[in-house]
C-alpha positions as CSV (number, residue, x, y, z in Angstrom):
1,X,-33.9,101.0,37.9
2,X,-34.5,97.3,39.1
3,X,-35.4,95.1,36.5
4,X,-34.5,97.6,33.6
5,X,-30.6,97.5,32.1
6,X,-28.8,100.6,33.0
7,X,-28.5,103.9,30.8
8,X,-25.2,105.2,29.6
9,X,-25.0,109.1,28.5
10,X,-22.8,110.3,25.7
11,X,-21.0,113.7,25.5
12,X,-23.2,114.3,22.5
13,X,-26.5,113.4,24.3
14,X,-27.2,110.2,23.3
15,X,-27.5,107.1,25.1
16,X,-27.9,103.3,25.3
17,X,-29.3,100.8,27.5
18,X,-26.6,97.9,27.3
19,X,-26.7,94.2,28.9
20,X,-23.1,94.4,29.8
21,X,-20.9,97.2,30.2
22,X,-17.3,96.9,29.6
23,X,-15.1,99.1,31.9
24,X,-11.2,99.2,30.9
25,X,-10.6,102.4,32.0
26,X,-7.0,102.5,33.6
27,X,-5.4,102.6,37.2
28,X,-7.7,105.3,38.2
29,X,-10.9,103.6,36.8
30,X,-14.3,105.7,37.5
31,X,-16.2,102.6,37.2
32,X,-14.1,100.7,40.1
33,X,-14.3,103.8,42.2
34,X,-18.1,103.7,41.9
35,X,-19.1,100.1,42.2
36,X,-16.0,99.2,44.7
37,X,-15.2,102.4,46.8
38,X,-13.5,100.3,49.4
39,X,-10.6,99.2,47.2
40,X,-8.3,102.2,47.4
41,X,-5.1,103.0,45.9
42,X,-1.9,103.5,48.0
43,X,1.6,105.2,46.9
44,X,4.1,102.3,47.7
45,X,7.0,104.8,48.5
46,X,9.3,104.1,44.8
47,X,8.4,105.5,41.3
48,X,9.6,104.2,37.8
49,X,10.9,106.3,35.2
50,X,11.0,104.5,31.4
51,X,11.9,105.5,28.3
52,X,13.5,104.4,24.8
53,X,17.3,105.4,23.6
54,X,18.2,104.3,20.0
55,X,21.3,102.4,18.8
56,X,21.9,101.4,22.6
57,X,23.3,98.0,22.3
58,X,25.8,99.0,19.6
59,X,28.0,100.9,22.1
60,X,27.3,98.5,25.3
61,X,27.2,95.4,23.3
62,X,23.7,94.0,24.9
63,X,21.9,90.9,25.1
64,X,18.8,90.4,27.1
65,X,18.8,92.6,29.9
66,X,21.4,94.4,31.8
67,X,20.4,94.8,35.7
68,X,22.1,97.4,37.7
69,X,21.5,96.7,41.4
70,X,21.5,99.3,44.3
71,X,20.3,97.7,47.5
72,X,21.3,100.2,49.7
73,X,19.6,102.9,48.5
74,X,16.7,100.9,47.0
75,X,17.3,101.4,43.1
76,X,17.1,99.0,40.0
77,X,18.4,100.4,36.6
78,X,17.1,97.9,33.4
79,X,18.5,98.2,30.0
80,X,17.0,95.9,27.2
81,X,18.5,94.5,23.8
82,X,17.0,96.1,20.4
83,X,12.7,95.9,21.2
84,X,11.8,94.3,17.5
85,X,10.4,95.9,15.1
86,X,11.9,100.0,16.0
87,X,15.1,98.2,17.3
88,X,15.2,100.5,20.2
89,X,16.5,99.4,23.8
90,X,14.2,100.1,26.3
91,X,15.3,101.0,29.7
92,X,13.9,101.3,33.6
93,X,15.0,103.1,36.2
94,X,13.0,102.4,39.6
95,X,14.1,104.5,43.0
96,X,12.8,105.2,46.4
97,X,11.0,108.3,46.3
98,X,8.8,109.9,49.0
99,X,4.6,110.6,48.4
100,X,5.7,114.5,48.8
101,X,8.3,114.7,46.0
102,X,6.5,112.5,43.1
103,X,3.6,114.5,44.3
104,X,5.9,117.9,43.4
105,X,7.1,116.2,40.1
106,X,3.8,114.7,38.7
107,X,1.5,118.2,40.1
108,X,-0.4,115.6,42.1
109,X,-0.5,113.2,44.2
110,X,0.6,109.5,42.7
111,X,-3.0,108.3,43.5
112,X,-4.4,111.1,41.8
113,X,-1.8,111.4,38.9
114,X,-0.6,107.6,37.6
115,X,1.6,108.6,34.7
116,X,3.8,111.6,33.5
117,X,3.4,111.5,30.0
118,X,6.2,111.6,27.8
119,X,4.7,115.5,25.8
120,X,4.6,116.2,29.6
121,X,7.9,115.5,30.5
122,X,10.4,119.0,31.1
123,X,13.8,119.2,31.0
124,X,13.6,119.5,35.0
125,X,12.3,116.0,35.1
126,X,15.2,115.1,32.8
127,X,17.7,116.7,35.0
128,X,16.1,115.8,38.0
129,X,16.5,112.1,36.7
130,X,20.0,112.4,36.2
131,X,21.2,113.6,39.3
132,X,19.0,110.9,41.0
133,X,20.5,108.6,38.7
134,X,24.2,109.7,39.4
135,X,23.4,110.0,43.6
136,X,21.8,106.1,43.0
137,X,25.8,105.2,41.4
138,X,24.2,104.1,38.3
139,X,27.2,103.8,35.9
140,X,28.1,106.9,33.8
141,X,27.9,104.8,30.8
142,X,24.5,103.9,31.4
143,X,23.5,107.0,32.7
144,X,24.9,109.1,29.4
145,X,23.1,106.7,27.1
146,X,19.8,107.3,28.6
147,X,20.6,111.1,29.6
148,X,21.9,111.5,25.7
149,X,19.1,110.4,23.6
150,X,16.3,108.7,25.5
151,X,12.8,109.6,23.6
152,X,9.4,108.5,25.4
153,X,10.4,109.2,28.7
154,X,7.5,108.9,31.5
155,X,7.6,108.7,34.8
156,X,4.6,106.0,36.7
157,X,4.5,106.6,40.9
158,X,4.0,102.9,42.0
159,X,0.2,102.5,43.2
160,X,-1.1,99.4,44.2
161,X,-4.3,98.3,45.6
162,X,-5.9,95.1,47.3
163,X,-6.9,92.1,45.3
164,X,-10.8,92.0,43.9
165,X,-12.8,89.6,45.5
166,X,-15.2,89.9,42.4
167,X,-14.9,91.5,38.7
168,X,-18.4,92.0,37.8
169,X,-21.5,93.8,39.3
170,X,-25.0,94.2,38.2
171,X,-26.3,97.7,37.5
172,X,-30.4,97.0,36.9
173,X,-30.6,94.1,34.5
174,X,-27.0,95.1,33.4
175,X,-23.8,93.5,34.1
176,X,-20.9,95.7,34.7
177,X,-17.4,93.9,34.2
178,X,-13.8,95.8,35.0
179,X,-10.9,94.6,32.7
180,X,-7.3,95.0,33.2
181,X,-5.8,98.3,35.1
182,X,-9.6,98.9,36.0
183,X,-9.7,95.8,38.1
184,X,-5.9,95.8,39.3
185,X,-2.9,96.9,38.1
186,X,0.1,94.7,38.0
187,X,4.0,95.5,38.9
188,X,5.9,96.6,36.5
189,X,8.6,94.5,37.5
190,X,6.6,91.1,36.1
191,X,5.7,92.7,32.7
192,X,2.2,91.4,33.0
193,X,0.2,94.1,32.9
194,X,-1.2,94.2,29.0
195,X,-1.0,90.2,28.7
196,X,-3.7,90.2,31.7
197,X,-6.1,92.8,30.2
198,X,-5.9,90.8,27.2
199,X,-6.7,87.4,28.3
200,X,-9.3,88.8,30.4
201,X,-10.8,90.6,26.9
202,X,-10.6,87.2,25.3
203,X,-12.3,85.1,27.7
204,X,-14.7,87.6,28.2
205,X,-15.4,87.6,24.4
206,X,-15.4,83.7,24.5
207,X,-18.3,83.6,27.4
208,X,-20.2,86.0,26.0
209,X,-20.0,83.8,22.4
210,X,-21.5,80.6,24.5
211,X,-23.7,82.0,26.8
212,X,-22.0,81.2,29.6
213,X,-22.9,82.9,32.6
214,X,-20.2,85.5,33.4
215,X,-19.7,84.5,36.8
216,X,-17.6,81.6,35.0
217,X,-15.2,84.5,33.8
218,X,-15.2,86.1,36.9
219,X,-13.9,83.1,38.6
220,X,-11.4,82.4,35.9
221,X,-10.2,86.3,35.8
222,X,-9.5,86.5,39.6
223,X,-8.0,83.2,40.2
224,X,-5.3,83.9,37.8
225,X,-4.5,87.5,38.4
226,X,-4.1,86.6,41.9
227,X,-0.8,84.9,41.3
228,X,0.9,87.5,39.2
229,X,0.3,90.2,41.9
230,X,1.4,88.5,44.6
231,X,4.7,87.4,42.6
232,X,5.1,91.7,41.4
233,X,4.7,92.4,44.9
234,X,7.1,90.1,46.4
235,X,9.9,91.5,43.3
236,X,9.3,94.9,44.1
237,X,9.8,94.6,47.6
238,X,12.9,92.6,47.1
């Protein structure tokens, strides 16, 4: 209603009237979908599959990363050095995979469907994964470590979708702000992902604390997520 701040429902039938509304709710955000319909996701044609093995770096003597390359057949394969504090190596396996068979794997499509969760991961994804990994010529050494005694495996179709032009709406007297995956979701392949949400959450927090009108945030949150999309985009199409 104009000039009245907006009214959120709860499950349990209650409700509030708030001045600003803070929407973090993932890739496949409600509150984007509602207050900007036009930016739609797209499947960019490769999925990632993640996952932690223990004790990896004893055998294959890591430091850093190790980067397995297949150009040809458009793969990367990461493995880390022990992830402080569990001391687990986390690994990455990215491949070329078409909308209709992520769709078969996830139940879905990948715009529908952003993540197989690790309690929802079979051993038919795991096999599936291996074979994929052995057609892609990742080395057998890598490939047994992972295949052996990878735990938290998930599987993430890549979406992406254009860049915001603006971050905040007003709903009524309300304002209505998208944070992190809401607004957009960065590439995996510049780890930025969780270090954007956050700053956007601080500086959020920080306006709010001054009065400051939020279009200052807005401003500050778009110009510098700008940048880090562009640079996952250009990586993953490399």
């Amino acid at each position: 209603v104009p000039g009245q701040n907006a009214r959120v429902c709860f499950y349990d039938g209650s409700e509030i009237r708030p001045k600003v509304i803070i929407a973090a709710d993932g890739r496949r955000s409600l509150v984007r979908r509602l207050l900007d319909p036009e930016r739609t996701m797209t499947y960019q044609g490769y999925s990632t599959w993640r996952g932690m093995v223990p004790s990896a770096h004893r055998s294959l003597g890591l430091e850093g990363f190790h980067r397995y390359y297949d150009q040809a057949h458009g793969t990367l394969f990461s493995l880390t050095a022990p992830v402080a504090p569990s001391g687990h190596s986390y690994w990455e396996f990215s491949h070329n995979i078409t909308i209709e068979d992520v769709g078969h794997l996830l139940g879905a499509p990948p715009t529908e469907r952003p993540f197989l969760l690790p309690h929802q991961v079979t051993d038919q994804h795991l096999n599936y994964l291996d074979a994929v990994m052995r057609d892609h010529r990742v080395p057998d050494v890598l490939r047994t470590v992972v295949a052996g005694r990878s735990t938290e495996v998930m599987l993430l179709p890549v979406n992406d979708l254009p860049l915001p032009s603006r971050a905040m709406w007003h709903v009524g007297s309300t304002n209505v702000v998208l944070l992190g995956d809401a607004l957009i979701p960065a590439r995996l392949q510049v780890g930025a992902g969780l270090n954007m949400g956050v700053k956007q959450a601080a500086g959020l927090v920080r306006v709010l604390a001054s009065a400051q009108p939020l279009r200052d945030w807005q401003h500050e949150a778009i110009d510098e997520i700008a940048p880090w999309i562009e640079l996952g985009r250009s990586r993953a199409h490399r």
